[in-house]
C-alpha positions in Angstrom: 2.9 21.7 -10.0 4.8 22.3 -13.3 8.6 23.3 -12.8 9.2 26.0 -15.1 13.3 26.4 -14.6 16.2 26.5 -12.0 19.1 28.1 -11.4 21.7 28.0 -9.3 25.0 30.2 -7.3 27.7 29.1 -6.2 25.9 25.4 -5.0 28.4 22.7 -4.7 30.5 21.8 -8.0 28.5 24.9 -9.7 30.7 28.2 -9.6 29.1 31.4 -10.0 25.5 32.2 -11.6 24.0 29.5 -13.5 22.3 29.8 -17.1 18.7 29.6 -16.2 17.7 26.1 -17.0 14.5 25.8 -18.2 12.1 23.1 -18.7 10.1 21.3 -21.0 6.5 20.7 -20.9 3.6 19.9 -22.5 3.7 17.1 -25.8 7.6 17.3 -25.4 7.3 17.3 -21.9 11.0 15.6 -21.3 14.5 17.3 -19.9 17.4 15.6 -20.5 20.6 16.6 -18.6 23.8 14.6 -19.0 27.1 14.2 -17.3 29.8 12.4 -16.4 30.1 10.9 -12.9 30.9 13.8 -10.3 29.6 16.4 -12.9 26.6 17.2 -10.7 24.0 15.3 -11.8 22.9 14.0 -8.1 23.8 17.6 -7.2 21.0 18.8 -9.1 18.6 16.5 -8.0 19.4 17.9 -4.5 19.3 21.4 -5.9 15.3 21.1 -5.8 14.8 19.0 -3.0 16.8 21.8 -0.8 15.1 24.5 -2.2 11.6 23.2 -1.7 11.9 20.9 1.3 15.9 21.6 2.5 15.7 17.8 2.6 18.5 15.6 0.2 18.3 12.2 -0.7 20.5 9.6 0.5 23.1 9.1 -2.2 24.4 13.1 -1.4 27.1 13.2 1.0 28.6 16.1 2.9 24.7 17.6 3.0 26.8 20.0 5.4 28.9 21.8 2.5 27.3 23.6 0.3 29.6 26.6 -0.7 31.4 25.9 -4.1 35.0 25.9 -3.4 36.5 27.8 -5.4 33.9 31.0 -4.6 34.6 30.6 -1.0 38.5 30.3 -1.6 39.4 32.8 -3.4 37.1 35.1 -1.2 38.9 37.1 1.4 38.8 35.8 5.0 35.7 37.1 6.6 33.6 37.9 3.5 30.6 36.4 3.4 29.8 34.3 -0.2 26.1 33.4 -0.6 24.5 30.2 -2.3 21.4 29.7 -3.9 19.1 27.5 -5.4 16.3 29.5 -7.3 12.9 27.6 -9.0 10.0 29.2 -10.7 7.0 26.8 -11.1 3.3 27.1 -12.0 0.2 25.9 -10.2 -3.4 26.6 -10.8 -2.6 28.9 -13.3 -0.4 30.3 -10.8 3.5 31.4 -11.0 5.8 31.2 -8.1 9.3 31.9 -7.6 11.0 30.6 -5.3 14.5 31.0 -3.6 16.0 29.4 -0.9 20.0 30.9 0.2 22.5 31.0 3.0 25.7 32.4 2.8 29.0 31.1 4.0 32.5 32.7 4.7 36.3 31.7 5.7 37.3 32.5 9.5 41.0 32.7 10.4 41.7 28.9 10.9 40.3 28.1 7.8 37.1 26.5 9.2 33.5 27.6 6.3 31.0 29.4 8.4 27.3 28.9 7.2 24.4 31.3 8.1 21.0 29.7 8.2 19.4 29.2 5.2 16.1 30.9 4.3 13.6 31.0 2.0 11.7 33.1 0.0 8.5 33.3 -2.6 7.3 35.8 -4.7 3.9 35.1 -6.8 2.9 36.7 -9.9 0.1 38.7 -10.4 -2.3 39.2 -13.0 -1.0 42.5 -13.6 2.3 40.8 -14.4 4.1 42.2 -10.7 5.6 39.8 -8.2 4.5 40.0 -4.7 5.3 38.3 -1.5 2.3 35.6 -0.9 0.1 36.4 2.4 0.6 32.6 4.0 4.1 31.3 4.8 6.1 29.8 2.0 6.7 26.7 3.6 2.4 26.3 3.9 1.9 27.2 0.2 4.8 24.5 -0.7 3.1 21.8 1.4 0.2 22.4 0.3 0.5 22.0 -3.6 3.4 18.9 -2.9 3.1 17.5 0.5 7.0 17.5 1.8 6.5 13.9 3.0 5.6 13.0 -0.5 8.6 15.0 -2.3 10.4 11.6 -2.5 8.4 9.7 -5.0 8.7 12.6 -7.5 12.6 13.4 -6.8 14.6 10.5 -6.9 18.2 8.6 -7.9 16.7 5.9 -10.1 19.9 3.8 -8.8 19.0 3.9 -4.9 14.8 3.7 -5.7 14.0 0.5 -4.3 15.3 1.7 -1.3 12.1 3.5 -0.5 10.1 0.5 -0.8 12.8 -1.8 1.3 13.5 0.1 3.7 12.1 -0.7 7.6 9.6 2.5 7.5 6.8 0.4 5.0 4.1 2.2 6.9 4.9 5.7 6.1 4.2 4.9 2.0 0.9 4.1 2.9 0.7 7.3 5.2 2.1 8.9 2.4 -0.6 7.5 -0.4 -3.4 8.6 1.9 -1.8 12.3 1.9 -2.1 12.2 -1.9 -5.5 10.3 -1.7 -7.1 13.2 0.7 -7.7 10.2 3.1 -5.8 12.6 5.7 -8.5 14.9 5.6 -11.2 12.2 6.6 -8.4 11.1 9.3 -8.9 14.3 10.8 -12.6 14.5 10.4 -12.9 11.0 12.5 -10.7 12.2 14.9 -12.9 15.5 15.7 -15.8 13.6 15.9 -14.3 11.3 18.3 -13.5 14.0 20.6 -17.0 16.0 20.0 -18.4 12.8 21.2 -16.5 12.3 24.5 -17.0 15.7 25.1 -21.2 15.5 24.7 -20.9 11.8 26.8 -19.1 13.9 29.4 -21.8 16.4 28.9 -24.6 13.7 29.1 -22.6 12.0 32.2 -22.6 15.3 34.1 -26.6 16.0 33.8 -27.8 12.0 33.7 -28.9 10.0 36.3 -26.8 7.9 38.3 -27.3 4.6 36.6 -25.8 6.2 32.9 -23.4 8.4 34.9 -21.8 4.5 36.2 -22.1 3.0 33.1 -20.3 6.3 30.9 -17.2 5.8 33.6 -16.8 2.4 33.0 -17.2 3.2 29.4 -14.5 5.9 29.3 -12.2 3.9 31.5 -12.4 1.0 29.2 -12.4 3.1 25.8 -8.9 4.5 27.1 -7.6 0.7 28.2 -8.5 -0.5 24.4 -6.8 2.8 22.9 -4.0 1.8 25.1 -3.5 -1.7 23.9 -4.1 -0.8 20.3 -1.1 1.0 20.5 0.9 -1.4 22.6 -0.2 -4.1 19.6 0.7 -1.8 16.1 3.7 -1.2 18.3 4.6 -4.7 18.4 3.7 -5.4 15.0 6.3 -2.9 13.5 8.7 -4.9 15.6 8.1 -7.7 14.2 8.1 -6.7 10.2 11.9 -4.7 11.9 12.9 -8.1 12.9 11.4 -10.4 10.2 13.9 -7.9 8.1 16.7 -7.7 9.8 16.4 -11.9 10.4 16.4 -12.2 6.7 19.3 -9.9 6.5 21.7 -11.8 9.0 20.5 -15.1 7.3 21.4 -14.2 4.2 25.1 -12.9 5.7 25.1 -16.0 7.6 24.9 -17.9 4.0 27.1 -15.5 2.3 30.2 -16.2 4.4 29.9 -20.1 5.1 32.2 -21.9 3.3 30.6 -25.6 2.8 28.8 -24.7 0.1 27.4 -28.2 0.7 25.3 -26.4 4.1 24.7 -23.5 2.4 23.0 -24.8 -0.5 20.8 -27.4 2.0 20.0 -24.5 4.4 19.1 -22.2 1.0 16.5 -25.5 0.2 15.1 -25.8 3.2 14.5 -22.3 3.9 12.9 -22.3 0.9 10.9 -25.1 1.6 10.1 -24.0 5.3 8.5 -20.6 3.5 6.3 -22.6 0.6 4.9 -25.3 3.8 3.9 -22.3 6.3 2.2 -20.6 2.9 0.6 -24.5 2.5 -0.8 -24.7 5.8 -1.9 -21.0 5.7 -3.8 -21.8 2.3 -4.9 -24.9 3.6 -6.2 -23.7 7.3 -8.2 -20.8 5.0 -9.8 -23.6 2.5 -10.9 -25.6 5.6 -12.3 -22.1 7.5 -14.3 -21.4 3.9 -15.3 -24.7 3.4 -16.9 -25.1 7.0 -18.5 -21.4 7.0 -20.0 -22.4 3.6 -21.3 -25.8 4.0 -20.9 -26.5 7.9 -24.7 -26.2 8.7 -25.1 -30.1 6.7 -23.6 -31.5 10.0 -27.0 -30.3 11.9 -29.2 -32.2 10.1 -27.7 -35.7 10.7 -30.6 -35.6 13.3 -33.4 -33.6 11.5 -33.2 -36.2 8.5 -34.5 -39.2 11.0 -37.3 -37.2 12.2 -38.2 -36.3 8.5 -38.0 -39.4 7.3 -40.3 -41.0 10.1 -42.7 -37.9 9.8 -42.9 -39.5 5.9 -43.3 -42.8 6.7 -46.0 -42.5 8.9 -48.0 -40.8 6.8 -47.9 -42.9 4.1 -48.6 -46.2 6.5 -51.6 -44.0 7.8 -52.7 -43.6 4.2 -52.6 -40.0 4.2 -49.5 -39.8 1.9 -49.8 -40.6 -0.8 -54.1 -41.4 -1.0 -55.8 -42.8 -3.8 -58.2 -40.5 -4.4 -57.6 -36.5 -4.2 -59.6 -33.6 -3.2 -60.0 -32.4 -6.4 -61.4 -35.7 -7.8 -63.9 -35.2 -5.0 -65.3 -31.3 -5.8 -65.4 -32.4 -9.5 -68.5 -35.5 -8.3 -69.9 -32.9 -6.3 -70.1 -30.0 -8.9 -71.5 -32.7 -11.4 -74.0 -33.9 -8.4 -73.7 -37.4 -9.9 -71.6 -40.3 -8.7 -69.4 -42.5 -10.4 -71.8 -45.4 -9.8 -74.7 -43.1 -11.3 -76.2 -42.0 -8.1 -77.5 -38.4 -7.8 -75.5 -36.0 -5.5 -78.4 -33.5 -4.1 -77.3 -31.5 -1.1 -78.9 -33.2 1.6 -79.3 -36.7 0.6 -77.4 -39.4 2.2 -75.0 -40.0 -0.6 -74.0 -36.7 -0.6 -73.0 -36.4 3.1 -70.8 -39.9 2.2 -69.2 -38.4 -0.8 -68.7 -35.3 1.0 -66.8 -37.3 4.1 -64.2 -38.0 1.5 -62.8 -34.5 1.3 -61.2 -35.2 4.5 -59.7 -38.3 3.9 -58.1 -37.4 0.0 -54.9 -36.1 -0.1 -54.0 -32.7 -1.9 -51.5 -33.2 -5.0 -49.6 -29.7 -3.5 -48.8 -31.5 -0.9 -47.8 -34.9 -2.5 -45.4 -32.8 -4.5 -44.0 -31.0 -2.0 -43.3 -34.1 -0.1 -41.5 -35.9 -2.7 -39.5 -32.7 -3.7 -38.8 -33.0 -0.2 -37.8 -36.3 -0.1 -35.4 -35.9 -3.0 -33.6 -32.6 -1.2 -33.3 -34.7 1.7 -31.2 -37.5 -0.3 -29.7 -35.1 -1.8 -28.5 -33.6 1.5 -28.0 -37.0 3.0 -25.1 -37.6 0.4 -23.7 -33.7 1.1 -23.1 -34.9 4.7 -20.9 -37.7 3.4 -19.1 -35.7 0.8 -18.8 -33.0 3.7 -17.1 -35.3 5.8 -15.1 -37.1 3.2 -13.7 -33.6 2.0 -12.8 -32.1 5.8 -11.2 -35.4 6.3 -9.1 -35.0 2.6 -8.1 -31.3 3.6 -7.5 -32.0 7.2 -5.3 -34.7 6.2 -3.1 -32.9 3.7 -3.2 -30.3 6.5 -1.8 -32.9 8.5 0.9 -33.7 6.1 1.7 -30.5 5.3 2.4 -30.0 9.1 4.3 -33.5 9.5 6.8 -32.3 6.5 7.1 -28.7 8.0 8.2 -30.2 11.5 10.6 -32.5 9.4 12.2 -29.6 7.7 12.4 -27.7 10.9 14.2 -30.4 12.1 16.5 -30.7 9.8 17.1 -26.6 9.9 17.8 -26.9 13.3 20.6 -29.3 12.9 22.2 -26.9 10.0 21.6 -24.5 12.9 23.2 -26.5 15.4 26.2 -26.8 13.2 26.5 -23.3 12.2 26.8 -22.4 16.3 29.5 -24.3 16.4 31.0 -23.6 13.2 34.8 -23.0 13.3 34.7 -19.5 11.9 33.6 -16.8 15.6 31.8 -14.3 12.8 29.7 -17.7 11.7 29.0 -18.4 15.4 28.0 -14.6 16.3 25.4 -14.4 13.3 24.2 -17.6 14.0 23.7 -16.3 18.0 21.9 -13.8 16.9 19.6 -15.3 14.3 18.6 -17.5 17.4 17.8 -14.4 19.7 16.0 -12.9 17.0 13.9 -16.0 16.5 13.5 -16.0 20.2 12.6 -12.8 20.1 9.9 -12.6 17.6 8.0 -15.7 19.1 7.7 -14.0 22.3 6.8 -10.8 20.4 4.1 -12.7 18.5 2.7 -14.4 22.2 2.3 -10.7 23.3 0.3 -9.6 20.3 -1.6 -12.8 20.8 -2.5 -11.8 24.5 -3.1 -8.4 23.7 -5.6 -9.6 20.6 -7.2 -11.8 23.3 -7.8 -8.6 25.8 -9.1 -6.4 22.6 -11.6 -9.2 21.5 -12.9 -9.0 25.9 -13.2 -4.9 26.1 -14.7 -4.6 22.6 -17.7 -7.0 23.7 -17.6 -5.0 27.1 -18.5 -1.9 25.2 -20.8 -3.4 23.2 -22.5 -4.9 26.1 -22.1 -1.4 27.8 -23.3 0.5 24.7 -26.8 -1.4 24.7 -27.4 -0.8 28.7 -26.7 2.8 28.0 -28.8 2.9 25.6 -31.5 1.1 27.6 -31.2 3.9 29.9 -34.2 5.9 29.8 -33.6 9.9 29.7 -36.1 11.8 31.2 -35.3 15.5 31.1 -34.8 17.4 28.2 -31.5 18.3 28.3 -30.4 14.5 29.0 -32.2 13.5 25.6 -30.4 16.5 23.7 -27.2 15.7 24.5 -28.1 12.0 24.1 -29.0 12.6 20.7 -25.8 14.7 19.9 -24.0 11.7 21.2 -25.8 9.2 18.9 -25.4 11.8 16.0 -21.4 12.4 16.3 -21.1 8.5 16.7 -23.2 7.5 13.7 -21.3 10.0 11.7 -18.0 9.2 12.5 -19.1 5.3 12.1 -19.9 6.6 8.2 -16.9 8.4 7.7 -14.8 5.6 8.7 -16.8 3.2 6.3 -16.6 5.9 3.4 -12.1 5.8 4.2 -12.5 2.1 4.6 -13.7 2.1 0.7 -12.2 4.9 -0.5 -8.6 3.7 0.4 -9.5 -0.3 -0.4 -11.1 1.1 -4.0 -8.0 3.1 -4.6 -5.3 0.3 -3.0 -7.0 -2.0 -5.9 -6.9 0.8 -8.4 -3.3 1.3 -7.8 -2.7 -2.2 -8.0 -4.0 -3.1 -11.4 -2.1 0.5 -12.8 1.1 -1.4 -11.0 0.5 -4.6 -13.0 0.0 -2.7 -16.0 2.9 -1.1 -16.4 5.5 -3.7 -14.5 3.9 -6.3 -16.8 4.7 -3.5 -20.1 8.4 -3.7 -19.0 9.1 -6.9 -16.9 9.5 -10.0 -19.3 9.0 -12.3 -16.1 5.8 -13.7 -15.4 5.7 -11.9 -11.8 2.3 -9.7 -10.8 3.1 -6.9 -7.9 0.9 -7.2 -5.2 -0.1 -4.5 -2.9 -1.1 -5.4 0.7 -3.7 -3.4 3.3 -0.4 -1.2 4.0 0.6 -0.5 0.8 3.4 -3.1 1.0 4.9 -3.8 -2.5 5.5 -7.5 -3.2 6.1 -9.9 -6.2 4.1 -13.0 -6.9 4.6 -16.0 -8.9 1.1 -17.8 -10.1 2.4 -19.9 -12.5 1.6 -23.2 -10.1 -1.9 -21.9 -9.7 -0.4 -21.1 -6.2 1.0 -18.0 -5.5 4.1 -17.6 -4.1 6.4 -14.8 -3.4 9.0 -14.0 -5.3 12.5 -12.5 -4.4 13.1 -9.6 -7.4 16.6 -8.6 -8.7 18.2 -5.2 -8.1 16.8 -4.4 -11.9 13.5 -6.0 -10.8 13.5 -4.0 -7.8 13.8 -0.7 -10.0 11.0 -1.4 -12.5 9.0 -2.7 -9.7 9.5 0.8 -7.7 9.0 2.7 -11.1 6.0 1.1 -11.8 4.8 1.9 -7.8 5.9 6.1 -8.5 4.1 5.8 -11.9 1.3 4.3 -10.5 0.5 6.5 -7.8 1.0 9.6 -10.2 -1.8 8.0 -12.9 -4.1 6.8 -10.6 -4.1 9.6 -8.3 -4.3 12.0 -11.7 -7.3 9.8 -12.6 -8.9 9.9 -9.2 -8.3 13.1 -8.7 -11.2 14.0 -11.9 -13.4 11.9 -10.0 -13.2 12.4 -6.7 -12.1 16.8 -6.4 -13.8 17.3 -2.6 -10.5 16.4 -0.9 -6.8 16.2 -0.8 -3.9 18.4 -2.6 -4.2 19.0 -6.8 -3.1 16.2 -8.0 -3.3 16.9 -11.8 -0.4 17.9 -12.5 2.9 16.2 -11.6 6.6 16.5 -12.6 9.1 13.5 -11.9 13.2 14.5 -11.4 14.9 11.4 -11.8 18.9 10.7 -11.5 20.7 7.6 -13.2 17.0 5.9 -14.2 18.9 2.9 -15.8 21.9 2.3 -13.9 21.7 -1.3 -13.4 19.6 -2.0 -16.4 20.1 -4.8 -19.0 19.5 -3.5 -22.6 15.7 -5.3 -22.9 15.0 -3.5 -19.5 16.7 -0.2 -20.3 14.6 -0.1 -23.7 11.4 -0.9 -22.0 12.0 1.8 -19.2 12.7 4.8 -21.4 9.6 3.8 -23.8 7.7 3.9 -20.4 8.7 6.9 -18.2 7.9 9.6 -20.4 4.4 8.7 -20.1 4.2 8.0 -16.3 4.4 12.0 -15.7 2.8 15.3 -17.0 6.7 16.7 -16.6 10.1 14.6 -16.8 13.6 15.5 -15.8 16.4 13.1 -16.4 20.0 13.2 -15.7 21.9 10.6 -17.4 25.4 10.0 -18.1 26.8 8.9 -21.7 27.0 5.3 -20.7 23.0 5.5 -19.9 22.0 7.3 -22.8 23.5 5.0 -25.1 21.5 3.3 -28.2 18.1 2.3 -26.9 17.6 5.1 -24.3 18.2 7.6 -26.8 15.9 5.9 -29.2 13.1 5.3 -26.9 13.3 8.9 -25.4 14.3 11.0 -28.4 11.1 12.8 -29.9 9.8 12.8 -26.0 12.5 15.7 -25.7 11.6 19.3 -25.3 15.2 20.9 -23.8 18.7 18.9 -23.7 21.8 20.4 -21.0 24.9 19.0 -21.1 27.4 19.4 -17.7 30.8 20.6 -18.5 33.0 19.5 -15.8 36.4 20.9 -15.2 39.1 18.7 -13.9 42.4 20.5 -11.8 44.3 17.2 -12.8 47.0 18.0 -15.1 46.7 14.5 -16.9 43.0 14.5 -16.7 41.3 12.8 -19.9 38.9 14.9 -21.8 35.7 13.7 -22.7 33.2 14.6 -25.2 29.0 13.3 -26.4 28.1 13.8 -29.8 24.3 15.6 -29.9 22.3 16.1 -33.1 25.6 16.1 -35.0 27.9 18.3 -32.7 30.1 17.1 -30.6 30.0 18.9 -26.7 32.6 18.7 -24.1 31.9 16.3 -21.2 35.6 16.8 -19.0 37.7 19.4 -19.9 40.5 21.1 -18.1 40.4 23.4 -15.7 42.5 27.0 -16.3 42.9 26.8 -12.4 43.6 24.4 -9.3 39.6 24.0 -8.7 37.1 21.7 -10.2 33.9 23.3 -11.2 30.9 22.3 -13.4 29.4 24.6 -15.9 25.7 24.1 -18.0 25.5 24.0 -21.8 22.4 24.2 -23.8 22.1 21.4 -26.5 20.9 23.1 -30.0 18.1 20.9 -31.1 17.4 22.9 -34.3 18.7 19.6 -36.1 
């Protein structure tokens, strides 16, 4: 999707018929649009979101009031005043306009009316004539820029990390695999699911009584498991909601202690109580690897005995190692003379005594074998010390690691203790709730455990089940048919889920390493994003050799949500060469961001506007003067195709005017209004200069 322009009537602070605003693409592929606080800026931002979605983002209030004010005011009562947005855009070469409008009116008692809004496209075509498209507008929107992705591409830069906090974490990886194409495999595995119950229906209906049992019991348990499945992702979001909202009412708890003495001890141990659970994790795993790799040495403390007395009596016997070997032997034969000088004719009597010692020399294979042997069973002798010596080493920092955890849970507890009885009610009612919480989430996480427990039983029940049917012989014809169907839909939906298995883990690492790359381009912290199984955005600190999560600032959080939006757009563009069978276009994106640098030191501010510009094929920014100051400018300025400045009009008598200076002219910012409303009109920066 490339946006082309906007315009707008009579839509919040904007009287009247904008001037078309159009926008740049292409090398200069950057808009800037700047205004004062209240200008509109966030009202623009919303200006595409309602038009393509009728959706708004969080930071714009009164979503409910559209209508400029002074339209619908000096309208008579009764007459109907109509708002628009309008956007033309291109796509697959292409051009759309569309044009979403209600219209609104004054009734007697001074209440605004609103009519439902619609919509409407028209699409160019080739002989240069707009027609209305054959599917719904909604469908064709959808369908080039999911809705459920709109929010990563239009966005207040001040509020981003809001996305990425919020409670909802799952729905950004829902939203990935909609970008991805996953969806499309989602659905294909789900058809095939049901194709296949349907033929096992099929096969139970015309098979013989033994299969028809066994497909029951196979149904009945399939929907038990499904059931459980969901009873256990149910439970999990419950827990990430409380984990959150535990972390929330801790850190409120902290906030409004006074003893700074507590809070400052509580802060530590917390701390503390986090790094020791990540210890015993790491150290649990090391132990689990260790064993799986080098756990079979513990089976041959019995086998090395037997080997050893296999050795010795051989050699006591003679046998191992002998004087004389078999090759010694053949060559006296071959020669047909002794060592002593005696002829060796076949026949004679010292050639049958010769001979008799073929069976009694040893092969030098076999000798060498045996001492290789020998030293590999030394060698493994001394692994089965080491093995021991090492479990014992880990188990007993394990052990530590646990002893200093239960210590520091102690000692939480008693900072607990005190803060339930802590003079101050609001101390003692977070406190209350913290321990309810807690409560809360260990029973929570006894349930999942139970319900794992049941899962691990019915998935070896099926299996077990699985192989009898499969045992079952199928005579008739009809039987083997829809047996084979059965086999077929299974082993292709088996595939498909390996193929989304890969696709999304070799695109989650994908993203990941674009992440790093560009957080580690503007971070000057040694943090590395990490991005879980659910697309969970974390950062690390690996300094130690140990990683260790991190907690980001506010400015952290933006880059770290910036880098995450221009991630997904690279990687997905990238992909998207690669892999074209599935999923929306994804070649072309546009990013409309609001107040990008808000909260921005001046080395982060620099960094950002050298790096946004490239994270999109398309960039709109609306900035006010504060924000555009020095290095933004800099970093940003021979990026810029078009430049709009937002003329607000103030009703105040007193109010102070404002101006920016703009390749050498200077253009009004706040000016007075001729009458008692405030409006907002759009002015075209001359970039001639």
């Amino acid at each position: 999707m490339k946006l082309l322009s906007i315009k707008l009537c009579n839509f919040r602070q904007f009287y009247g018929t904008t001037p078309e605003i159009v926008l740049a693409s292409g090398e200069q592929n950057t808009t800037i649009i700047h205004g004062n606080n209240g200008a509109g800026k966030t009202t623009l931002l919303n200006a595409f979101t309602w038009v393509l979605y009728e959706k708004f983002t969080a930071a714009f209030t009164s979503c409910e009031l559209l209508i400029n004010k002074r339209a619908i005011m000096q309208a008579e009562i009764g007459t109907s005043i109509e708002c628009w947005v309008e956007i033309c855009f291109e796509h697959e070469h292409k051009r759309y306009q569309i044009k979403r409008k209600c219209y609104a009116c004054l009734d007697k008692n001074g209440t605004i009316q609103y009519s439902k809004n619609q919509l409407f496209m028209l699409v160019a075509g080739e002989d240069g004539r707009w027609y209305p498209p054959l599917q719904q507008p909604e469908d064709i929107i959808n369908r080039i820029l999911p809705e459920s992705l709109h929010q990563y591409f239009f966005f207040d830069g001040e509020h981003i990390d809001h996305i990425f906090r919020s409670n909802d974490k799952s729905r950004i990886a829902e939203d990935t695999k909609e970008l991805l194409g996953v969806k499309v495999l989602d659905r294909s595995i789900d058809h095939l699911k049901k194709a296949e119950k349907t033929l096992e229906e099929e096969l139970k209906v015309i098979g013989d009584i033994n299969i028809k049992k066994r497909i029951k019991e196979k149904i009945k348990l399939e929907q038990e498991k499904d059931h459980l499945q969901e009873k256990k992702e149910n439970i999990v979001e419950t827990i990430k909601s409380q984990d959150l909202q535990q972390q929330e009412l801790s850190e409120r708890l902290i906030t409004l202690s006074s003893n700074e003495q507590l809070k400052t001890l509580k802060i530590k141990l917390e701390k503390q109580e986090a790094n020791l659970k990540n210890e015993i994790k790491e150290f649990k795993k090391q132990i689990k690897q260790f064993i799986s790799h080098q756990g079979y040495l513990i089976l041959l403390s019995n086998i090395i005995p037997k080997f050893k007395t296999i050795i010795t009596d051989l050699r006591e016997r003679g046998e191992l190692p002998s004087g004389i070997k078999q090759q010694f032997v053949e060559q006296l034969l071959n020669r047909q003379t002794c060592i002593c000088g005696q002829e060796l004719i076949e026949g004679n009597p010292y050639y049958e005594q010769v001979k008799q010692w073929m069976d009694k020399a040893g092969i030098a294979a076999i000798e060498e074998s045996a001492i290789r042997l020998e030293s590999q069973v030394h060698e493994m002798e001394e692994k089965v010390i080491n093995f021991w010596e090492n479990v014992d080493e880990k188990q007993a920092k394990l052990e530590q690691s646990r002893l200093e955890l239960s210590r520091v849970e102690v000692e939480l507890d008693e900072i607990n203790q005190k803060f339930r009885h802590y003079p101050d009610a609001d101390i003692r009612n977070l406190q209350e709730s913290l321990d309810k919480i807690t409560q809360d989430i260990r029973e929570l996480q006894l349930e999942q455990g139970g319900i794992q427990q049941q899962l691990t039983t019915l998935e070896n029940q099926l299996k077990t089940l699985d192989r009898e049917i499969a045992k079952q012989k199928l005579k008739e014809e009809k039987q083997i048919l829809a047996k084979r169907r059965s086999d077929a839909a299974r082993e292709a939906r088996e595939r498909l889920i390996e193929v989304r298995s890969r696709l999304e883990k070799q695109f989650r690492l994908s993203l990941e390493r674009r992440v790093q790359g560009i957080f580690s381009s503007i971070s000057f912290t040694p943090y590395i994003p990490r991005l879980t199984p659910n697309y969970e955005l974390n950062l690390i600190e690996n300094t130690s050799g140990i990683a260790v999560p991190v907690a980001a600032s506010t400015g952290e959080n933006q880059i770290l949500s910036l880098s995450f939006i221009g991630g997904i757009i690279d990687s997905v563009r990238k992909w998207s060469h690669k892999n074209t069978l599935m999923g929306p276009d994804s070649s072309t994106f546009p990013i409309v961001m609001d107040s990008p640098f808000g909260s921005l030191d001046e080395i982060y501010r620099r960094q950002v506007a050298k790096s946004i510009p490239k994270l999109a094929n398309q960039l709109v920014i609306l900035v006010t003067k504060t924000q555009w100051r020095g290095e933004v400018q800099e970093e940003t300025n021979h990026y810029i195709g078009k430049e709009y400045v937002l003329v607000y009009y103030s009703p105040k008598p007193d109010c102070e005017k404002d101006t920016i200076f703009l390749n050498d002219i200077n253009y009004p910012l706040v000016q007075q209004s001729p009458n008692e409303f405030e409006y907002t009109e759009i002015i075209e920066v001359s970039r001639d200069n």
